[in-house]
C-alpha positions as CSV (number, residue, x, y, z in Angstrom):
1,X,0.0,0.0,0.0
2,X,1.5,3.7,-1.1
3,X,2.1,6.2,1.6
4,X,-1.1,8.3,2.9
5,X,0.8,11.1,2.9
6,X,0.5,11.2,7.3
7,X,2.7,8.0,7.5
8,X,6.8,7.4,6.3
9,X,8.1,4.5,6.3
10,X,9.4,4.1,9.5
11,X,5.7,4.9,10.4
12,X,6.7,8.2,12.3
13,X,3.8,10.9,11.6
14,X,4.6,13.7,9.2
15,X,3.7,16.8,9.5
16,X,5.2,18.9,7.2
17,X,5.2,16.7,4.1
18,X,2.4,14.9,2.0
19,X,3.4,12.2,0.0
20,X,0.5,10.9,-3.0
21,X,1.8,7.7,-5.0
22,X,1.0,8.8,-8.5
23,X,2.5,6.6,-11.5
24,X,4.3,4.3,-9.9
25,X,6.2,7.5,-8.2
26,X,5.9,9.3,-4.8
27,X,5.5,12.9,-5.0
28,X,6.1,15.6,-2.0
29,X,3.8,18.7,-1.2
30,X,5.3,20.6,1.6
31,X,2.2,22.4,1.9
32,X,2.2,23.6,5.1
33,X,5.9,24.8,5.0
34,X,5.1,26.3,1.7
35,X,2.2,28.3,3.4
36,X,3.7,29.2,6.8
37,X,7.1,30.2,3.9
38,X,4.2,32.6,2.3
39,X,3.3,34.1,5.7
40,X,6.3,34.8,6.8
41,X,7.3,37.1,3.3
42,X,4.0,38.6,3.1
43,X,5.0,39.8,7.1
44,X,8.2,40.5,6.2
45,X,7.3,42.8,3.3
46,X,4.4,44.6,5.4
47,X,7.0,45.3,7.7
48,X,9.6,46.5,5.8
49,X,6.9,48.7,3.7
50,X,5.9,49.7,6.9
51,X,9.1,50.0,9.4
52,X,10.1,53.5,9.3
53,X,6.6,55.2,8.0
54,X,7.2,59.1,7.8
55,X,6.2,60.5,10.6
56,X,6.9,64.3,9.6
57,X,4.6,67.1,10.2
58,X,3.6,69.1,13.1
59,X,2.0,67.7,16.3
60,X,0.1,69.9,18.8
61,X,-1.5,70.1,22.3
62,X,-2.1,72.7,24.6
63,X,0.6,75.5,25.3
64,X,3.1,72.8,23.1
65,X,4.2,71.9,19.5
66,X,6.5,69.9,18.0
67,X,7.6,69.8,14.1
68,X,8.9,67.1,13.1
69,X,11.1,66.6,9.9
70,X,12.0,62.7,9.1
71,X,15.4,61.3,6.7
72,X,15.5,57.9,6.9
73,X,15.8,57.0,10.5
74,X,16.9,60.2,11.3
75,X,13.8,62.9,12.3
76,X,15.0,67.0,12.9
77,X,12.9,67.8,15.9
78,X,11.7,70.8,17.3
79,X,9.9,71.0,20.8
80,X,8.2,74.2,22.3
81,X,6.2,74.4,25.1
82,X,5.3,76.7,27.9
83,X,3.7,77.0,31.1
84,X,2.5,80.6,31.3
85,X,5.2,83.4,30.9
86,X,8.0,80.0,31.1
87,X,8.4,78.2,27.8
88,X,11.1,74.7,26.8
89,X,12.5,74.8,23.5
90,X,14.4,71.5,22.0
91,X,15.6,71.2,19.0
92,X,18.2,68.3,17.6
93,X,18.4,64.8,15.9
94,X,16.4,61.7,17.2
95,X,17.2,58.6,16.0
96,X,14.4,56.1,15.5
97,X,14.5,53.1,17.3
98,X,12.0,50.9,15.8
99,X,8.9,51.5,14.1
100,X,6.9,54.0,16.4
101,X,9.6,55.1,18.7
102,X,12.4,57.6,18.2
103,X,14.8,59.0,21.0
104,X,16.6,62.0,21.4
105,X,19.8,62.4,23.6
106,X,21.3,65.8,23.7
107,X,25.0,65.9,22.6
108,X,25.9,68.6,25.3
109,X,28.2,66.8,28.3
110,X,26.7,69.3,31.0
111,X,22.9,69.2,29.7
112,X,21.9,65.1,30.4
113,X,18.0,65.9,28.3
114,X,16.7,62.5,26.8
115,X,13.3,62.6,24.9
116,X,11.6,59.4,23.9
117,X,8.6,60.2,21.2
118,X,6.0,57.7,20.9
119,X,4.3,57.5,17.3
120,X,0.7,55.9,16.5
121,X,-2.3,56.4,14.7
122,X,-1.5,60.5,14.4
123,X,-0.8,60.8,17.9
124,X,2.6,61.2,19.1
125,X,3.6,61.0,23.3
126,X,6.7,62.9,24.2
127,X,8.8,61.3,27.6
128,X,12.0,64.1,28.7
129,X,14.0,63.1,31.4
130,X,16.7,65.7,32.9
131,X,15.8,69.0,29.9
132,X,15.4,71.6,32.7
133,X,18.2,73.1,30.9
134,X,16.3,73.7,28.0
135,X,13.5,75.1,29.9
136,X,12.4,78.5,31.8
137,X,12.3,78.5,35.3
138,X,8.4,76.9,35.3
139,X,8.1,74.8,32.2
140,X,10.3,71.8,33.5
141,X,7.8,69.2,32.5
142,X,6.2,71.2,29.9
143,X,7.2,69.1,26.7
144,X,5.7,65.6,28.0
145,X,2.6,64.6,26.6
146,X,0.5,64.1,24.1
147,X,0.3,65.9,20.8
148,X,-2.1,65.2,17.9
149,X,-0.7,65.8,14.6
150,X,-2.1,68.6,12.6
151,X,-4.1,67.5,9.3
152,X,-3.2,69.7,6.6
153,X,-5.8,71.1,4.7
154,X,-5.8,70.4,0.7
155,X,-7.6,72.6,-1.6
């Protein structure tokens, strides 16, 4: 009797394989590798399509902006907030780090600012840690939060 296609010849189950006797000849369908091989390109090209999606534009909430301007996995940012007469003002490279995260470390020795910016969905959520330096007396604090990036209007 031919092989089921479940069954080898040692009678160990099979599970990637499926063997069909046709013409006096066995033939292999790897059909399940062949689909989970399918699966795995289609993810791998959504991802890659999809890994550093520009994120540029301007984002705002209230008393804050940013603008942000993205080359590769590089993004030119600029931060302004301000808490009454008191304002913070960023500006330098981030780096992105993965898809939706980008994180910005200033390159002064004395000035220890780090801002992580969260992207999704047209929402982006700025995280500073140490930026008093870049900010007025009051405003420490100011920059964190959420901004929601501004549609721009066609005509």
């Amino acid at each position: 009797m031919a092989p089921t296609g479940n069954e080898a010849a040692n009678g160990e189950k099979q599970t990637q394989t499926r063997c069909i006797w046709k013409s006096g000849t066995i033939l292999v369908k790897k059909r399940r590798n062949a689909m989970k091989q399918i699966f795995i390109i289609v993810l791998l090209v959504l991802l890659a399509t999809n890994a550093f999606a520009d994120v540029s534009g301007e984002y705002n909430k209230k008393n804050g902006v940013v603008e942000v301007k993205q080359s590769g996995k590089v993004l030119n940012i600029s931060i302004n907030s301000s808490v009454g007469e008191h304002v913070c003002n960023l500006e330098g490279a981030a780096l992105m780090i993965d898809a939706k995260r980008a994180a910005y470390t200033s390159e002064n020795n004395t000035d220890k600012c780090t801002a992580v910016l969260n992207f999704a969905g047209g929402v982006l959520k700025v995280t500073t840690k140490d930026c008093e330096g870049v900010c007025g007396m009051n405003a420490a604090g100011s920059m964190d939060g959420t901004y929601r990036k501004k549609v721009s209007k066609r005509k």
